[in-house]
Each structure stands twice: as C-alpha cells, then as structure tokens.
C-alpha positions in Angstrom: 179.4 -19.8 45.1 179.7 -15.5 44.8 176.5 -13.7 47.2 176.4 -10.3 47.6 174.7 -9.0 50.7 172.9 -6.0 49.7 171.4 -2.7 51.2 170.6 0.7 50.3 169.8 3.9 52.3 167.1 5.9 50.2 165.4 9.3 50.0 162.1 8.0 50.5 160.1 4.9 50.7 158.6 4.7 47.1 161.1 5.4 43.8 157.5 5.6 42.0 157.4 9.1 43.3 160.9 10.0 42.1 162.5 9.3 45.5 166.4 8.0 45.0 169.3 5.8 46.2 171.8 7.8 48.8 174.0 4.8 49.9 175.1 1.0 48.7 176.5 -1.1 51.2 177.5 -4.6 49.6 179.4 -7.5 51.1 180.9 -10.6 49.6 180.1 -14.0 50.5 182.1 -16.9 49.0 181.4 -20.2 49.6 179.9 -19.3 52.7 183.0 -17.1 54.1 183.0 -13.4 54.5 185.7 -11.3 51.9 187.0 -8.0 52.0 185.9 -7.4 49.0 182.9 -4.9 50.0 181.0 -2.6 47.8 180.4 1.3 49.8 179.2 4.3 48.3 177.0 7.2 49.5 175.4 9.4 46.2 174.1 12.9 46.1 170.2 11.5 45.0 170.0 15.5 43.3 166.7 16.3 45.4 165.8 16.8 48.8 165.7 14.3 51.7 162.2 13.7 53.1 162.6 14.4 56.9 161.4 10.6 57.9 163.9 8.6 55.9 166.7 11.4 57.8 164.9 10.4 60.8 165.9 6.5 60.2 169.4 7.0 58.8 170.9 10.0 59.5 172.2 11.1 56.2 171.8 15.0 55.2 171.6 16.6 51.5 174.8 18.3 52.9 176.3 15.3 53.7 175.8 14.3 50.0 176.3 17.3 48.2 180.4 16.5 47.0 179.2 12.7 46.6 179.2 11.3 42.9 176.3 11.1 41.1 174.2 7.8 40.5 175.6 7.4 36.7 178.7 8.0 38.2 179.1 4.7 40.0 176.4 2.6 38.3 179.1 0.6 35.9 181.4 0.0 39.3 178.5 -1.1 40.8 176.8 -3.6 38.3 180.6 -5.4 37.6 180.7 -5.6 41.1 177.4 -7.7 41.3 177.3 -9.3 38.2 176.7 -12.8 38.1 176.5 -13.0 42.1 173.4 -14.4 44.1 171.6 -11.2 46.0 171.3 -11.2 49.8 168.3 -9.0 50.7 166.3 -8.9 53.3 162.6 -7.4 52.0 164.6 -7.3 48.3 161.3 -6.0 46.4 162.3 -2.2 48.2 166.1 -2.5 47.1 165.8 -3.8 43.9 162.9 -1.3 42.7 164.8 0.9 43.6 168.1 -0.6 42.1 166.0 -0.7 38.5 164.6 2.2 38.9 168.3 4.1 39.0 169.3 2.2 36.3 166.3 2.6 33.8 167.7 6.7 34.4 170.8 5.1 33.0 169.6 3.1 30.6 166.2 3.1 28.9 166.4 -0.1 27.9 167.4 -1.9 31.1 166.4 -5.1 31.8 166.1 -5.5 35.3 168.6 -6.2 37.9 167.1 -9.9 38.5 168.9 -10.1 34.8 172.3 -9.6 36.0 172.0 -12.0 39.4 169.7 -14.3 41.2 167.8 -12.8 44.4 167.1 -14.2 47.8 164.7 -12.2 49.5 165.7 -13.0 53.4 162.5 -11.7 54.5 160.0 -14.3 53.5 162.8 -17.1 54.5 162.4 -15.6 57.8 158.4 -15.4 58.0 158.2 -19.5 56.7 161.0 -20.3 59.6 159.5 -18.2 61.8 155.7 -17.3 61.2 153.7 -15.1 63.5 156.9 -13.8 65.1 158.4 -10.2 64.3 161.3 -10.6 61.2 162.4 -7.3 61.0 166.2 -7.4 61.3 166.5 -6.1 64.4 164.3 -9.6 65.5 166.7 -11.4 63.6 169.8 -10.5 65.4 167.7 -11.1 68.7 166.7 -14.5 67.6 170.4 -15.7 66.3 172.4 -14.1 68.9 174.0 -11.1 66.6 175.3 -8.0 68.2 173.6 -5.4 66.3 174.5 -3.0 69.8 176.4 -0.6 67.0 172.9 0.1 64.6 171.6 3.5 66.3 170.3 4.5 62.8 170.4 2.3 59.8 173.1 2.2 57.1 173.6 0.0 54.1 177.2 -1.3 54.9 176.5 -1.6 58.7 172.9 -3.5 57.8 174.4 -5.8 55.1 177.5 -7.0 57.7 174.6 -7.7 60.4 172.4 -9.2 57.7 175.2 -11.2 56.0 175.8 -13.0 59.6 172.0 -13.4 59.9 171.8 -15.1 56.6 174.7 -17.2 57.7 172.9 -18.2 61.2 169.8 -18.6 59.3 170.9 -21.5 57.6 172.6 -23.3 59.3 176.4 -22.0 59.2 178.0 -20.7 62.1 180.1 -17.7 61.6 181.6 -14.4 63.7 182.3 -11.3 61.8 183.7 -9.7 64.5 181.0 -6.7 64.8 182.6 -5.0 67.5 184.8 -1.7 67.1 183.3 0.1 64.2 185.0 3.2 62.2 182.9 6.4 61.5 181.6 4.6 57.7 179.9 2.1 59.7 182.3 -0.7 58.7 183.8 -3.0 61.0 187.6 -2.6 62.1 188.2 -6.1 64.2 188.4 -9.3 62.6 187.6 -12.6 64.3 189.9 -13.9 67.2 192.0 -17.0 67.2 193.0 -17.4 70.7 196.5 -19.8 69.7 196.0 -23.5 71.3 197.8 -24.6 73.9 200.3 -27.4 73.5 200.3 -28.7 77.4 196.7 -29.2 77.3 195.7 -32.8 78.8 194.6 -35.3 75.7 190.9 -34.8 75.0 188.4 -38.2 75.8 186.8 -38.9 72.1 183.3 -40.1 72.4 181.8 -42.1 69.8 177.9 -41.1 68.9 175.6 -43.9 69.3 173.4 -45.3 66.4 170.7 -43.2 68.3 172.7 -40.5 68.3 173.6 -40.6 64.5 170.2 -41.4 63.7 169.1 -38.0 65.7 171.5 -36.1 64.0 170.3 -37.3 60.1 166.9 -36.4 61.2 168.2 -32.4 62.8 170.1 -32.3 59.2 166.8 -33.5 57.2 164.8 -30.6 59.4 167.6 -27.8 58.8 167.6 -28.8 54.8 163.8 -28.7 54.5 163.6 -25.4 56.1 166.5 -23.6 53.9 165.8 -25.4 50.4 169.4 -25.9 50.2 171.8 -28.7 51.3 173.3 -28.3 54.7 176.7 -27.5 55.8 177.0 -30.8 57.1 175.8 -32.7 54.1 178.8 -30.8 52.0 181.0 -32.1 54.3 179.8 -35.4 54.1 179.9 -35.3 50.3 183.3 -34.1 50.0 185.0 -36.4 52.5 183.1 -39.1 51.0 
C-alpha cells in the first residue's frame, strides 16, 4: 500500500479569490514504513503574498521569485502521486487548491480525487477525539510527537509531523527521527538502533493468560472500530497464520 502525506503552503486562505500554491511537501508511506522518496518544491505563485499567510509560514515573494512556475512542476508532481492514497489533514484546503492549479493547467481536469484516494486526517481526529482541539499542533501533544522544530509552518516539515501522527493515530508505532533539521525543513537523523548486547542475562518469557488474550482481542476490536481499517496486529496474525 503507496500513501502520500501531503501539505502545501499557500498565498492565501481561499484559491476562489485567485490566491496560489507556494510550496508541496510530500512524503511516502509504504506499507506503513517511511521512504525517502519525498516530494519538495517551493513555486513563484506570480502575485503577491497576503501579509497573514507570511505571518504563518515565513515565505517571501523574494524568496520565490527564481522558483519554477506551477506548470513547471505540475507533471513531476501528479506521476509522483498518481495512484497513491492522500494523507491530509483538513484535505478540502489542499486539494482545492491542488485542482484549482491544475484546472490553470488543464481546462479539462478532472479533479485530483481522480488520480488518488483521500484521507482527510482531520475528521478521523474529531470522531477519535470529539470536543477536544485537533489541530496538528494537538495532535503531536496527544501522541507524544516532537513538533519542538515547527516555529512557522511548512509543507515538508508538516507532512513528516503529520505522517508520524497518522501512523500513531492508528495504531502503528513509528520514530522518524525529527530531531536535527536542515534549513528546507527536512529531517537529517534517521532512527537509532542502539546494537544488542550479547552478554545480556536470558530474558523470563511470560505466557498471557486466557484473560489476558481475551483483553487484548477486545483492545484490537476497539482500535479497528475506531480506524475503519484492520490493525497492525491483525496483519500480523493473518500472515503468520
């Protein structure tokens, strides 16, 4: 299973009023396991920056003026997702604006949801979570990810946070390593392996009790219900099985 975890960084809040895309930040998912194989571009949006959206990300018409164009990278960009589930979190902003670039590229486009399924994190959030705050910064609260890093917002930053969100969220646990960061946002350590050690005393194994296993079915039965998809542990189960 190929998901992308998408963001953008825009000029504005609304594309209605011609406001455009200034960075993708994508990161690739496979079967649950973070890739190197990341989407990152930052595109001169030819009009002016409104102050707020300069206020939340930090990115300048000057910045942008030597960037490519949208049309410039739109081809890249839809190989690069094609076929792949979308990891979004409030995906109506991303993907408006998404189609909204491309219908400038193509009059006759038919819509990124065409192209790739969507999973819109935010309302996965607000059923696990309801009357509690799910913006992403909450998120990373709630699961224990270090978002220490996210000053101002950025798509690549925001889509390695949210990819190990998503992850948390249901039910796999995973470290991306978010700790050193270069000056794109990106990260630049990998996970640890601390090596084992050989002289290490023989560990006590423990059988679970029927109780136990019975407890366990009924945490796995919660955790499915909550995601709509099968757990980790059920995979496991299926292909040992």
């Amino acid at each position: 299973m190929r998901q992308i975890v998408l963001d953008t960084e825009t000029t504005g809040l609304d594309p209605k009023d011609g406001h455009r895309i200034i960075e993708v930040g994508c990161i690739e998912v496979i079967n649950r396991k973070v890739t190197d194989n990341r989407f990152h571009v930052y595109i001169n949006p030819e009009r002016e920056i409104d102050d707020g959206a300069i206020e939340v990300h930090g990115i300048t018409n000057q910045f942008l003026e030597d960037k490519p164009h949208y049309q410039d990278i739109a081809s890249d960009l839809l190989q690069y997702l094609q076929g792949a589930e979308l990891i979004i979190h409030n995906a109506p902003f991303d993907v408006g604006f998404l189609n909204a670039e491309y219908m400038r590229v193509d009059s006759v486009w038919a819509g990124i949801e065409s192209h790739c399924q969507i999973i819109d994190t935010l309302p996965m959030a607000r059923k696990m979570h309801p009357g509690q705050k799910n913006n992403l910064d909450a998120l990373c609260k709630r699961y224990g990810v270090d978002n220490s890093s996210r000053d101002l917002h950025g798509a690549l930053l925001d889509a390695e946070i949210l990819a190990e969100v998503y992850l948390a969220m249901t039910g796999g646990q995973t470290q991306l390593g978010l700790g050193e960061r270069g000056t794109d946002g990106a990260s630049t350590t990998g996970t640890k392996v601390q090596p084992v050690r050989q002289d290490r005393p023989r560990l006590n194994v423990i059988s679970a009790s029927p109780d136990e296993l019975s407890a366990h079915q009924l945490r796995i039965t919660d955790i499915e219900t909550k995601s709509d998809q099968p757990s980790v542990w059920s995979q496991l189960e299926s292909i040992e099985s």
